[in-house]
N, C-alpha and C positions, 0 to 999 in steps of 0.2 A: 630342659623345661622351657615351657613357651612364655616368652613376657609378655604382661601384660600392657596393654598399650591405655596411653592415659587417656582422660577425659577432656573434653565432653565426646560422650558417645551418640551423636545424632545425626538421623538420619534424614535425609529428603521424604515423603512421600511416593512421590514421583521423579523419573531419569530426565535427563533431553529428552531420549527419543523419544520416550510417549509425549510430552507436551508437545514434541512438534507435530507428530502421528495426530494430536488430536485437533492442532491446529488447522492440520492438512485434511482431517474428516469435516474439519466446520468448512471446507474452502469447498467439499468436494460437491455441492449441492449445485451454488453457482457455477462452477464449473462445467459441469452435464451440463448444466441450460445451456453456456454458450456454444458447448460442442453440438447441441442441436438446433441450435439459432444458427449457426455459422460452418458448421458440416466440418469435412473433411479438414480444411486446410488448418482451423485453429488447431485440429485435432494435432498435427505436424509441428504447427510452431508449438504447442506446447511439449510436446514431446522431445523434440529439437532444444527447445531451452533445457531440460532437465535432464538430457544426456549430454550436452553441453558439458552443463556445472559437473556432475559428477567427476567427467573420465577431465577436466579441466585442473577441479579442486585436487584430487586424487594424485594428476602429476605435479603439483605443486608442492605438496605435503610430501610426496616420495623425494622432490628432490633437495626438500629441508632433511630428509635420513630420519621423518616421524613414523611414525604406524598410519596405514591409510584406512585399515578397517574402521577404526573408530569414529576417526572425521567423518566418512561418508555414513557410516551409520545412526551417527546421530541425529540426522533429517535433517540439519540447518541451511546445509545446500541445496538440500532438495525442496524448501519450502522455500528460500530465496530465490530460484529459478521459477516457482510455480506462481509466486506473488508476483514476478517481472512479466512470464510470460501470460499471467489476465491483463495483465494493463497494457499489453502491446495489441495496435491495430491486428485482428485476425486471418488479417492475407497482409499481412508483412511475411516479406522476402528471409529465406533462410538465416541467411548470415545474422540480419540482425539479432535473433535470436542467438543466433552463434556466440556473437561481439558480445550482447548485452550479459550474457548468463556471464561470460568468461570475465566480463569487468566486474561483475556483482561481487564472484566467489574469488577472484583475485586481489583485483584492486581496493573492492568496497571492504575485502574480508580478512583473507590473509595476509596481505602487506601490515598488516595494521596487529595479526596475531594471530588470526584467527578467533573463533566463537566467540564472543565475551570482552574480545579487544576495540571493537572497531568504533569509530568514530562515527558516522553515519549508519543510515539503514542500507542494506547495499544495495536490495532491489528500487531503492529511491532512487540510489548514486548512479545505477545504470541507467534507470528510465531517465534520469536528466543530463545523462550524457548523449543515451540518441537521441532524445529531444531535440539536445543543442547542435547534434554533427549531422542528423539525419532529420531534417525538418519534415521533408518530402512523405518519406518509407514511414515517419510516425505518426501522419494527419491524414494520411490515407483512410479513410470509414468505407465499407460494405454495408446495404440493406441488407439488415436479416431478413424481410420477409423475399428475397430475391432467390431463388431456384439455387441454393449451392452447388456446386460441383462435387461430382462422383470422385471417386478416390483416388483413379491415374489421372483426372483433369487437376484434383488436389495436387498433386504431383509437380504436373506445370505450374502452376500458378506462385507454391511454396519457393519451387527450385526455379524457377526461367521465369517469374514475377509476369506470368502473364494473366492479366487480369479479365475477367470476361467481363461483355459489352453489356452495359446498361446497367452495372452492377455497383456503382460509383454511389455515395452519398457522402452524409457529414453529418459527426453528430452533434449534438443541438447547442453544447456548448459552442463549440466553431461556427457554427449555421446563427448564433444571435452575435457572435464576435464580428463576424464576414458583414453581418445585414446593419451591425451598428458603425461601422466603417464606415457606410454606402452613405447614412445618415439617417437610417430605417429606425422609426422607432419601436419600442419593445413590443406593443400589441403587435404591430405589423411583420415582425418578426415570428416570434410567436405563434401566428394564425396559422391553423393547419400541423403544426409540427410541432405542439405542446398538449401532452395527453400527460396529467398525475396517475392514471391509471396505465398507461403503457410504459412509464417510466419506472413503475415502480415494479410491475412486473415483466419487461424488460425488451419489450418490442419499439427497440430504436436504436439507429447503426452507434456505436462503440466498441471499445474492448469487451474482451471477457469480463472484466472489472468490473462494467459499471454497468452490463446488461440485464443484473437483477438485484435490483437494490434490496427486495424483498429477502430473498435468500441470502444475499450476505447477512443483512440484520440479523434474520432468525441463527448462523451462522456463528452472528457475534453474540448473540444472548445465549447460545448454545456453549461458548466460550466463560462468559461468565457465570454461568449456570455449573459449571464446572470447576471454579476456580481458577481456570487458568490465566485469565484476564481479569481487573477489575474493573467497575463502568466508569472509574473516573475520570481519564482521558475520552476515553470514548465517548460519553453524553460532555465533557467542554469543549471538546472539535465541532459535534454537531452546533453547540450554544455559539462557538465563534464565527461559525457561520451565519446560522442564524439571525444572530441579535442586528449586528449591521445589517444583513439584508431586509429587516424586519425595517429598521428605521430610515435604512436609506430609498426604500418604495414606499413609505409614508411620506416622506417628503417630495419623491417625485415619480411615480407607479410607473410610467414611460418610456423611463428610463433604466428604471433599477428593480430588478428581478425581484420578486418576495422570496420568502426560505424556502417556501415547496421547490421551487425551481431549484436552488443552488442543493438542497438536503438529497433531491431525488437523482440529480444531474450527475455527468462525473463520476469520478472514481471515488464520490466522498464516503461512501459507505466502506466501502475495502480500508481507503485508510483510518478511518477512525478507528474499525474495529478490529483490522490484522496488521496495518501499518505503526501508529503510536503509540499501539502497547506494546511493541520489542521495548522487552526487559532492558535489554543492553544499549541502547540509545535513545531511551527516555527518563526521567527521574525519579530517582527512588520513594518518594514521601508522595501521600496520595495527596496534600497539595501540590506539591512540585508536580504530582503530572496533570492536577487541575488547572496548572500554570500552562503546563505545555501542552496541552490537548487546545486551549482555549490560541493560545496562541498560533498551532497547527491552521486551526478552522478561520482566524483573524487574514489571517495570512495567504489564506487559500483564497476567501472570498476579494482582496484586494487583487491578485492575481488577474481575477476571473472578472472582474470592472474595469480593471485601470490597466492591465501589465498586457505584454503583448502575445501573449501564450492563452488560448481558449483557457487550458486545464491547470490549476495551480499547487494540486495535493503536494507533488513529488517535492516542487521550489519550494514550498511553506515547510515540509517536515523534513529537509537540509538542512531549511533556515532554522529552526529550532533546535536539531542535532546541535547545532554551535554551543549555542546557551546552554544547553542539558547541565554541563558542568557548575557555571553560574548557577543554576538555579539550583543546583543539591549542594552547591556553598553555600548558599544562604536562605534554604529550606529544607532543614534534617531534624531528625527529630529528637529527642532529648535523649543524652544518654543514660542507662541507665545507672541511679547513685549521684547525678549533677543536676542540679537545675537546669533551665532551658539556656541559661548564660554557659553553661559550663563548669557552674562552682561545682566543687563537691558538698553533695547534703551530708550534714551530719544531725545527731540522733534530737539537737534541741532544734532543726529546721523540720525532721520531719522527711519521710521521702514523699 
């Protein structure tokens, strides 16, 4: 006779893999654009990052003696090499993609436990590792509107890093970082290479990340349309960017960029809305991640004024991974049967 096994008997909804399948359907819109803003080679490096992690993650898992079908099936890999491989310059050189995917699904992931374990976001962890080792390979920009290269020129360019002539830019975060060095100030900066309509839909040299701010949004509302996400990190990322930039170009407009700038720019769109909402490295209580969404966007915009890196998503939502824990110590929510102290109710308090 079969025992019965005890309760509670409940179920999920939904597995990983569909949540990540569906996160990886909200990604797949921007993604097309960049592979036809930037042709063949992004096509490589992304591809390059995502069989990376796979056959990476895979032998790591085999040589703990786990099951490797499962790991790789449940897309966590495969969406941490595809989040890494938008935010990397699009004629970056193989390896990097190589390096990066393999520090994500290793060191950001499985050293830690894999799925569920890890401290940071791993595709954060990677991008600010080459950041920091490969300044060169990651501030590299291409014009998109520049004639890409056919498929065996892709070739060259991914594998032998040979770049074709006049194809060189910057995008506009680095292009006002570079000009405010010189002692340029922000109109003059600015002039000619700030369009909110080109920006927004996505004709200016960056990653795949950040070349269609449009389609990631729709993207990420397609996410919380779904339930998968909720908007409360997501709208305090943007508000922590925002609010400063709002008050610090009222005090000095010349200087300090308005919100269109910082909201459109960058890779702020991708992380508000697929970066800070990892369940596993953000906070549980939808204050807690009103905390850490707003702190994400605080953090990014200080970066992007004061810090010596154009881009600040990845360094800002490290730096909040830290806190994550602080902040679900002391924002959770009440159990249930205790007050918000923890007493227990009883029947003359009332629940």
């Amino acid at each position: 006779m079969t025992p019965i096994a005890h309760s509670p008997h409940a179920h999920a909804p939904v597995s990983i893999g569909k949540v990540m399948g569906t996160v990886l359907l909200a990604l797949t819109p921007a993604t097309l654009f960049g592979f036809w803003l930037y042709g063949w080679p992004a096509i490589n490096l992304w591809a390059i990052s995502i069989i990376a992690a796979i056959v990476g993650e895979a032998l790591v898992v085999r040589m703990q003696g786990r099951a490797v079908r499962p790991v790789i099936m449940d897309g966590s890999g495969i969406l941490t090499a595809w989040l890494l491989a938008i935010s990397l310059p699009p004629f970056a050189p193989w390896w990097i993609a190589v390096l990066g995917s393999l520090f994500a699904v290793i060191i950001g992931k499985q050293v830690f436990g894999g799925l569920g374990q890890n401290v940071f976001n791993p595709a954060m962890a990677a991008r600010v590792m080459l950041l920091i080792s490969f300044p060169l390979e990651m501030t590299s920009w291409i014009a998109p509107d520049a004639n890409a290269p056919g498929f065996m020129d892709s070739l060259r360019v991914t594998f032998m890093s040979q770049h074709m002539d006049g194809m060189a830019s910057a995008s506009l975060l680095g292009h006002v970082k570079t000009e405010f060095t010189r002692g340029v100030g922000l109109d003059q900066a600015l002039a000619g290479y700030y369009s909110p309509l080109h920006m927004l839909l996505g004709s200016r040299a960056g990653s795949l990340g950040e070349s269609a701010a449009l389609l990631l949004l729709i993207g990420g509302l397609f996410l919380i349309a779904r339930r998968i996400i909720t908007w409360h990190a997501p709208v305090a990322m943007l508000l922590g960017v925002a609010v400063p930039a709002l008050i610090f170009n009222a005090i000095n407009a010349n200087h300090y960029a308005g919100p269109m700038y910082h909201l459109l720019s960058g890779g702020l769109m991708l992380g508000a809305f697929f970066i800070v909402t990892d369940p596993v490295t953000s906070p549980n209580t939808a204050t807690g991640q009103l905390i850490f969404g707003f702190g994400c966007g605080l953090f990014t915009w200080i970066v992007r004024t004061w810090g010596g890196y154009p881009e600040g998503v990845a360094f800002a939502v490290m730096l909040m991974n830290t806190l994550t824990p602080l902040i679900d110590q002391y924002v959770k929510p009440r159990i249930y049967g205790r007050d918000r102290k923890g007493a227990a109710l009883t029947a003359n308090k009332g629940a």
